[in-house]
C-alpha positions as CSV (number, residue, x, y, z in Angstrom):
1,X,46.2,-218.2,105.0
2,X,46.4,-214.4,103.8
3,X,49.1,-212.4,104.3
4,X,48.2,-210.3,107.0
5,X,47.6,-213.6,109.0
6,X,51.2,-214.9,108.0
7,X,52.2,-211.3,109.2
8,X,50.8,-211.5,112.2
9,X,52.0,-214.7,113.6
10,X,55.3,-213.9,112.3
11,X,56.0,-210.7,114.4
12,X,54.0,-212.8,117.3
13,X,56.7,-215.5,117.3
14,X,59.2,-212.6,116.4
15,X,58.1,-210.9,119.7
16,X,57.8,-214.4,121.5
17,X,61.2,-215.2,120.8
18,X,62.9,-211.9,121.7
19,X,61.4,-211.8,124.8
20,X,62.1,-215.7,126.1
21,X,65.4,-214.9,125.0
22,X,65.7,-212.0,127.4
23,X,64.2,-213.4,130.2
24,X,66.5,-216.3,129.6
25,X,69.6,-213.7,129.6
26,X,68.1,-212.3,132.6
27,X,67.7,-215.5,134.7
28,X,71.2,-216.1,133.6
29,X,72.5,-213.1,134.9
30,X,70.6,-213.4,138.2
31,X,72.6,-216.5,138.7
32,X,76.0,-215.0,137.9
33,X,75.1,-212.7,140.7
34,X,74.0,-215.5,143.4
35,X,77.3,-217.1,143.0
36,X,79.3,-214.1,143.4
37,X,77.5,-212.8,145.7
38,X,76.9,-216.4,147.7
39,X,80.9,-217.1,147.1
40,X,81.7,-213.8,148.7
41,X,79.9,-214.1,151.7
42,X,81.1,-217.7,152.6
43,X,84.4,-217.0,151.7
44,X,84.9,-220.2,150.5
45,X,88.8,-222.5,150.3
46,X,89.3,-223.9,146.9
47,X,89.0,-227.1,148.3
48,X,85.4,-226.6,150.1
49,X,84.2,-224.7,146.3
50,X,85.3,-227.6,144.2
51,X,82.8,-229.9,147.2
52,X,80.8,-227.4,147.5
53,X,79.2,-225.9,143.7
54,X,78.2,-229.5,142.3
55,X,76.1,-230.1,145.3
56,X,74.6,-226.7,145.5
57,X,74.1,-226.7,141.8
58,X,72.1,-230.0,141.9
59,X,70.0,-229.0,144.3
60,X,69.6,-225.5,142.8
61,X,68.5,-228.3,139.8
62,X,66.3,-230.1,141.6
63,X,64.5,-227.6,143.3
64,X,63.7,-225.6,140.1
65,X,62.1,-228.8,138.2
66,X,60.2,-229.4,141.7
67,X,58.9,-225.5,141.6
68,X,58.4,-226.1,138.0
69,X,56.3,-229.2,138.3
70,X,54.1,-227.7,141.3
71,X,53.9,-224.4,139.2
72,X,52.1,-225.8,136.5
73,X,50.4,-228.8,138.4
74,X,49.0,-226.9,141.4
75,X,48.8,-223.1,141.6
76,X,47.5,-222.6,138.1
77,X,44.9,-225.0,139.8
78,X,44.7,-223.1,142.6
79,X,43.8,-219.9,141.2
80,X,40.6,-221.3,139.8
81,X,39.8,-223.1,143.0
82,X,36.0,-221.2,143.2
83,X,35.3,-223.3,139.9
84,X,36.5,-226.3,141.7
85,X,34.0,-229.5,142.8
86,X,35.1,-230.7,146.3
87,X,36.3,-233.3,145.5
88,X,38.8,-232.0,142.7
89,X,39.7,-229.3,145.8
90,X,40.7,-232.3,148.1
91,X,43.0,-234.3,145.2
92,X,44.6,-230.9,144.6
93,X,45.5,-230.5,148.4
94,X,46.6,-233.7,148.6
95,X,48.5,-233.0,145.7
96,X,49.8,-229.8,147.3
97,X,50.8,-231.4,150.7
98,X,53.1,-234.2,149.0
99,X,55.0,-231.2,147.0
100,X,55.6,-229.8,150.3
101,X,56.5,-232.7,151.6
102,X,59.1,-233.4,148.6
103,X,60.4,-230.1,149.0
104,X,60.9,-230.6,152.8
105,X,63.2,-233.7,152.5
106,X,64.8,-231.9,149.5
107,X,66.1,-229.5,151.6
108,X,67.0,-231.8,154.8
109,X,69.2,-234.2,152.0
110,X,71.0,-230.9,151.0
111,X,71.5,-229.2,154.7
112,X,72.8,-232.7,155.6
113,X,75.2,-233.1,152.3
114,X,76.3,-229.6,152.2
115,X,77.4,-229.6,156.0
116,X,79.4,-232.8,155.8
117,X,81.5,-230.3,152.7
118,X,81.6,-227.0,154.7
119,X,81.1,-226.2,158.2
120,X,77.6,-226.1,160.0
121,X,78.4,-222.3,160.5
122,X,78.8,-221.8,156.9
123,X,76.0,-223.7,156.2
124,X,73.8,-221.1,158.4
125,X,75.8,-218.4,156.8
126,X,75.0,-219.9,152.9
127,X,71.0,-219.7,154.4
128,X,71.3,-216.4,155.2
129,X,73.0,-215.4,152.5
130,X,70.3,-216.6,149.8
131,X,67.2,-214.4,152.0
132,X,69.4,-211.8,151.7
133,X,70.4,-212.2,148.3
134,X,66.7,-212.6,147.6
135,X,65.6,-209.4,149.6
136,X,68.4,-207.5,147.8
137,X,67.0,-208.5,144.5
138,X,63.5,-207.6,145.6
139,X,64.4,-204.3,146.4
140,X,66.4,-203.8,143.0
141,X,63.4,-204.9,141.3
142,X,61.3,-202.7,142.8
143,X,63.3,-199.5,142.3
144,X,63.6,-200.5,138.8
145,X,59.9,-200.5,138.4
146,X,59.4,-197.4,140.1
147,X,59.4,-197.6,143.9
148,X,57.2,-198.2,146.3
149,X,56.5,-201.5,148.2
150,X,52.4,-202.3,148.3
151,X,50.7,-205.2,146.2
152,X,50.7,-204.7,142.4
């Protein structure tokens, strides 16, 4: 391999590196804030936080690998579903529909676990305090990237 090859791919996994490694940092810091933010608004006893966090956290666990997983076995699927055969289209529904279905009873376990540790008021106030979380990061990232609402 020449030099300018070696070159290249150097500064590509260079560039690679540096920029998983800030979106790492970022994702990190994202989750600082939903705690604080998610701790603030539940306004939680010492006793219900040390229940609380390890169930919250293995869900939060859970329900990444499960996004994870139907990220790269479905919608990268999905997005080339005009060079699909019907057939291929109906296993990848299927497919779709158990993922859904996985994520539904993920939930339900958690809503049931999480309300037997903090009250079922709480428990409302912990689900409306991740939209809004959400929406407040929304907006945050928008203004960052220079206003407006609109599809990019």
């Amino acid at each position: 391999m020449n030099k300018t090859k070696k070159l290249v791919l150097l500064i590509a996994f260079c560039v690679t590196t540096i920029f998983y490694g800030q979106r790492k940092q970022e994702h990190e810091k994202i989750k600082t804030l939903k705690i604080a933010f998610v701790t603030e608004k539940l306004n939680l006893s010492s006793s219900e936080a040390e229940s609380f966090w390890p169930i919250y956290n293995e869900y939060q666990e859970k329900r990444d690998a499960l996004r994870h997983k139907e990220r790269t076995q479905i919608r990268a699927k999905i997005k080339e579903a005009d060079a699909l055969t019907e057939k291929e289209a109906d296993a990848l529904l299927v497919k779709y529909l158990q993922f859904e279905a996985e994520e539904e009873i993920l939930d339900k376990d958690f809503l049931e676990k999480i309300s037997k540790v903090i009250s079922s008021k709480k428990t409302l106030l912990l689900l409306r305090s991740e939209e809004e979380f959400k929406r407040q990061l929304i907006k945050q990232y928008r203004q960052k990237r220079g206003g407006g609402g609109g599809f990019r």
